[in-house]
C-alpha positions as CSV (number, residue, x, y, z in Angstrom):
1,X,0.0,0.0,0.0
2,X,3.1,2.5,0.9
3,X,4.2,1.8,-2.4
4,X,1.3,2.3,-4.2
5,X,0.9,5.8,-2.6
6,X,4.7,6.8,-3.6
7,X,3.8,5.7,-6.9
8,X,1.2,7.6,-7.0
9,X,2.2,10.9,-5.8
10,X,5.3,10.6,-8.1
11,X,2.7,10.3,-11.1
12,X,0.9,13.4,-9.1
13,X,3.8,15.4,-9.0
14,X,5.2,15.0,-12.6
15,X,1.6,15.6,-13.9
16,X,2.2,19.4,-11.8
17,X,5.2,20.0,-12.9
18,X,4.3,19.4,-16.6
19,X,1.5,21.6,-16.2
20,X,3.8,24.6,-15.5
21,X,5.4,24.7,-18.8
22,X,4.8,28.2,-20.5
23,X,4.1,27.0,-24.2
24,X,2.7,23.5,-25.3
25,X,4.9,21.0,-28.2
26,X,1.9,22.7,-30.6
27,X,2.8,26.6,-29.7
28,X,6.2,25.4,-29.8
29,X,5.8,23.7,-33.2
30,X,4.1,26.8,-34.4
31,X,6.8,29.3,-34.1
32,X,4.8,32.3,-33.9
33,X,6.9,33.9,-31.7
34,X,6.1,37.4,-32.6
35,X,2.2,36.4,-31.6
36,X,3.9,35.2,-28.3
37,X,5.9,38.2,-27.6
38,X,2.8,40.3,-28.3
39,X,0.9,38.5,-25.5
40,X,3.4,38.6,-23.0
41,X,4.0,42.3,-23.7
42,X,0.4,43.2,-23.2
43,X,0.3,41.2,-20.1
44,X,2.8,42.7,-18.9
45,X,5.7,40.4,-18.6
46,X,9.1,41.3,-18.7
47,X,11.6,40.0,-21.0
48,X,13.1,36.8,-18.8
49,X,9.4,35.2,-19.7
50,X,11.2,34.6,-23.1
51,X,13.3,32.1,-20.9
52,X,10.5,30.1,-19.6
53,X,9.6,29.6,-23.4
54,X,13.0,28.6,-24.3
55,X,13.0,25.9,-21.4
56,X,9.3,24.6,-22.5
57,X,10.3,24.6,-26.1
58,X,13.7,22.8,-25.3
59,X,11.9,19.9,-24.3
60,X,10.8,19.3,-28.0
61,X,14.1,20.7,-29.8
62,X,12.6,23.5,-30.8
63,X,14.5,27.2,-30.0
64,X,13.3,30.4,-30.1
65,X,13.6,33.3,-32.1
66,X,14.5,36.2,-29.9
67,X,14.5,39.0,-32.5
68,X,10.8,38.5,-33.4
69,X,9.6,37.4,-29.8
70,X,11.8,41.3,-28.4
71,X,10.5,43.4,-31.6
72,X,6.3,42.3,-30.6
73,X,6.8,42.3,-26.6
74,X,8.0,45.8,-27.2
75,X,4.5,46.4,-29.4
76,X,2.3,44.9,-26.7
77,X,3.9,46.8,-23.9
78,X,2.8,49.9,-25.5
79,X,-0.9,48.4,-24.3
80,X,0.1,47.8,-21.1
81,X,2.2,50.4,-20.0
82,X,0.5,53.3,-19.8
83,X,-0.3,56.1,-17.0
84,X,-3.6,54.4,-16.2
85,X,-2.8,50.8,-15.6
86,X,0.3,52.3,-13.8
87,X,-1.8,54.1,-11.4
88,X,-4.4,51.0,-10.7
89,X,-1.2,48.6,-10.2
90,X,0.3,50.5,-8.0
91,X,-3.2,51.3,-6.3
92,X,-2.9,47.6,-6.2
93,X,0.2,47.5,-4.5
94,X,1.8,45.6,-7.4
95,X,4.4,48.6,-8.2
């Protein structure tokens, strides 16, 4: 029965960690990395995110492309950073 249970909680665990991954094999496969680096940028995230990518994508053999990914963050930030959502963040205590 203990064995069953460690079993089971390593099957738990791996299917928590896989969950975590930033990008599926199918974004991955896709390459739209400019799409990507639109929707981070709009969501705020900063440019490490590209990171997680590379390690989800890595999994797959499949790299990034950095140039295309930078160029649309930069794009989408222009959505998200402006004077408004600055002052509800840090309303928010988030800045």
């Amino acid at each position: 029965m203990k064995r069953l249970m460690i079993v089971g909680g390593a099957f738990a665990a791996a299917a928590l960690l896989s969950s975590c991954t930033t990008m599926s094999k199918d974004e991955c496969l896709a390459g739209a990395w400019g799409e990507k680096g639109y929707v981070d940028g709009s969501s705020g995230y900063p440019m490490t995110r590209l990171d997680d990518h590379t390690k989800a994508c890595a999994k797959f053999q499949i790299a990034p492309n950095p140039a295309a990914y930078g160029s649309a963050r930069e794009d989408g930030l222009r959505t998200y950073c402006t004077f408004r959502r600055g002052w509800e963040e840090g309303r928010a205590g988030n800045a």
